[in-house]
C-alpha positions in Angstrom: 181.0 -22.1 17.4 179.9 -19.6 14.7 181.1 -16.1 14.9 179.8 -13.0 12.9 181.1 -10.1 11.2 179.1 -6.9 9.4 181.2 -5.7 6.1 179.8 -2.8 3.9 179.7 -5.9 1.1 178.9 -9.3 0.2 181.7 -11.2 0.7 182.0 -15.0 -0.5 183.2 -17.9 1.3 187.2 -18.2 1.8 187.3 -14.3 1.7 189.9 -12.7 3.8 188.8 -9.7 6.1 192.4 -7.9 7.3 192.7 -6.4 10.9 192.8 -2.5 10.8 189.8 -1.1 9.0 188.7 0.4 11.8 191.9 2.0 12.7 192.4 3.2 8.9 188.8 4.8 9.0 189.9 6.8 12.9 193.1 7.7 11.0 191.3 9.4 8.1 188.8 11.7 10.4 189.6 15.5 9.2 187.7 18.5 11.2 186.8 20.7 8.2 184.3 23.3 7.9 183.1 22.2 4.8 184.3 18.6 4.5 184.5 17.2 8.5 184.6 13.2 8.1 184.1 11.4 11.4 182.9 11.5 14.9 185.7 13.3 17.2 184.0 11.8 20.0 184.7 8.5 18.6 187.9 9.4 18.0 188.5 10.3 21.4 186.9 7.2 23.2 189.2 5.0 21.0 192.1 7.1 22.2 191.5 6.5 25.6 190.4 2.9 25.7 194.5 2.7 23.2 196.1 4.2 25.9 194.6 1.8 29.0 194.9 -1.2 26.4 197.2 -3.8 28.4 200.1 -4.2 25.6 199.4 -8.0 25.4 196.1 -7.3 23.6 194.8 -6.4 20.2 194.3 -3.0 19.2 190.9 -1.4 18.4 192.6 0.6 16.3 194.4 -2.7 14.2 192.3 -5.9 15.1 189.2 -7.5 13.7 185.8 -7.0 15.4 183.9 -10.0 15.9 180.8 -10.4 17.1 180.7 -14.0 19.0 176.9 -14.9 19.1 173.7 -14.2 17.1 172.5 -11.8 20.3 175.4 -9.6 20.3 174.6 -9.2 16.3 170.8 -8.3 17.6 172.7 -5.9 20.4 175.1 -4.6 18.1 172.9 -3.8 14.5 170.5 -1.7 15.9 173.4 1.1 16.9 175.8 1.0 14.2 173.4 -0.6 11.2 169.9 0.6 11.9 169.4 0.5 7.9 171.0 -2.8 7.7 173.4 -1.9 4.9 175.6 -3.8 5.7 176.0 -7.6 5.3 176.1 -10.3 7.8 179.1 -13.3 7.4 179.6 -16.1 9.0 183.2 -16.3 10.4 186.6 -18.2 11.5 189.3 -16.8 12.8 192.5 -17.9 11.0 195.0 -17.3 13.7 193.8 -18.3 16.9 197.0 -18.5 18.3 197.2 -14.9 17.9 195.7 -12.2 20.6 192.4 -11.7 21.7 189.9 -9.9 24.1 185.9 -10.1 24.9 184.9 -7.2 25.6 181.2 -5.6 26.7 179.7 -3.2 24.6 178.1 -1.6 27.1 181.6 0.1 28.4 182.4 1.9 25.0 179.2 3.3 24.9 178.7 7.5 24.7 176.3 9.4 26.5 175.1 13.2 25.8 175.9 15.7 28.4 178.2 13.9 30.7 181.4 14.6 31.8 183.4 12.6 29.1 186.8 12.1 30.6 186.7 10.5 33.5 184.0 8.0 33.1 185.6 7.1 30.2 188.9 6.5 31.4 187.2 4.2 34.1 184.6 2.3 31.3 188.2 1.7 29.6 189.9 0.3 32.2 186.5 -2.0 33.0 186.4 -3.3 29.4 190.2 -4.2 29.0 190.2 -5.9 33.0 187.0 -8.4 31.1 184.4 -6.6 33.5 181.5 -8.0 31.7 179.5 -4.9 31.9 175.5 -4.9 30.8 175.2 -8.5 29.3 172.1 -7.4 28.0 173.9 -4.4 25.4 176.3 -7.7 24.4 179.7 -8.3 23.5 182.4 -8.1 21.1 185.6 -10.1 20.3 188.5 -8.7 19.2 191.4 -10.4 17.5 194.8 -9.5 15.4 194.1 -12.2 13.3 192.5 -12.0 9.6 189.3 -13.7 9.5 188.1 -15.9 6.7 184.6 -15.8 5.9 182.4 -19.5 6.2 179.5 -17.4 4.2 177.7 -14.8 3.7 174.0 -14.6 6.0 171.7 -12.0 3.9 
């Protein structure tokens, strides 16, 4: 079964995509007057969802992100690459033996002007328990493995 990943570039076939990009891009977020990088919201969302992470499962902040079906690409793009700069691969996972988790996209959404804490801390706990949230925002998979990438799709 084919599985996708987005990457900022084209990347040929046998590439190797390490876990943790996502975790080295939270850890460089500076608050700045003049040169702020990052979303502190983000920041905090992905602290919460670390600390209800069961310790048997892959970090967001070291894992791959996977998306496991041509819909959850079409859920996904829209939200994080409406300009579609980045490239879609077709990928394996080269560990399979190594954690994993599906989890809804729906539960680490955001919304403006809401109380942030607590529904968060509950969206948390729903994603990492499997709850399969709104099937219709899609899912994502996340492993600790590298991924190799079949081919690039655009």
């Amino acid at each position: 079964m084919p599985l996708y990943h987005l990457a900022q570039l084209r990347l040929g076939p046998g590439s190797i995509i390490e876990p943790g990009n996502f975790g080295r891009l939270l850890g460089r977020y500076m608050p700045s007057a003049q040169r702020a990088f990052g979303n502190a919201w983000m920041l905090c969302r992905e602290l919460i969802f670390e600390q209800a992470r069961p310790p048997e499962l892959p970090s967001r902040f070291s894992c791959c992100f996977v998306l496991p079906a041509l819909d959850d690409v079409n859920c996904f793009r829209p939200t994080a690459d409406p300009n579609f700069q980045q490239v879609l691969h077709e990928v394996a996972i080269v560990d399979e033996s190594l954690p994993q988790h599906r989890g809804a996209r729906s539960l680490i959404a955001m919304q403006d002007d809401v109380v942030f804490l607590g529904p968060m801390q509950a969206k948390a706990a729903k994603y990492w328990s499997g709850d399969p949230g709104e099937p219709d925002q899609g899912y994502e998979l996340l492993t600790s493995s590298s991924l190799r990438v079949i081919k690039p799709l655009e």
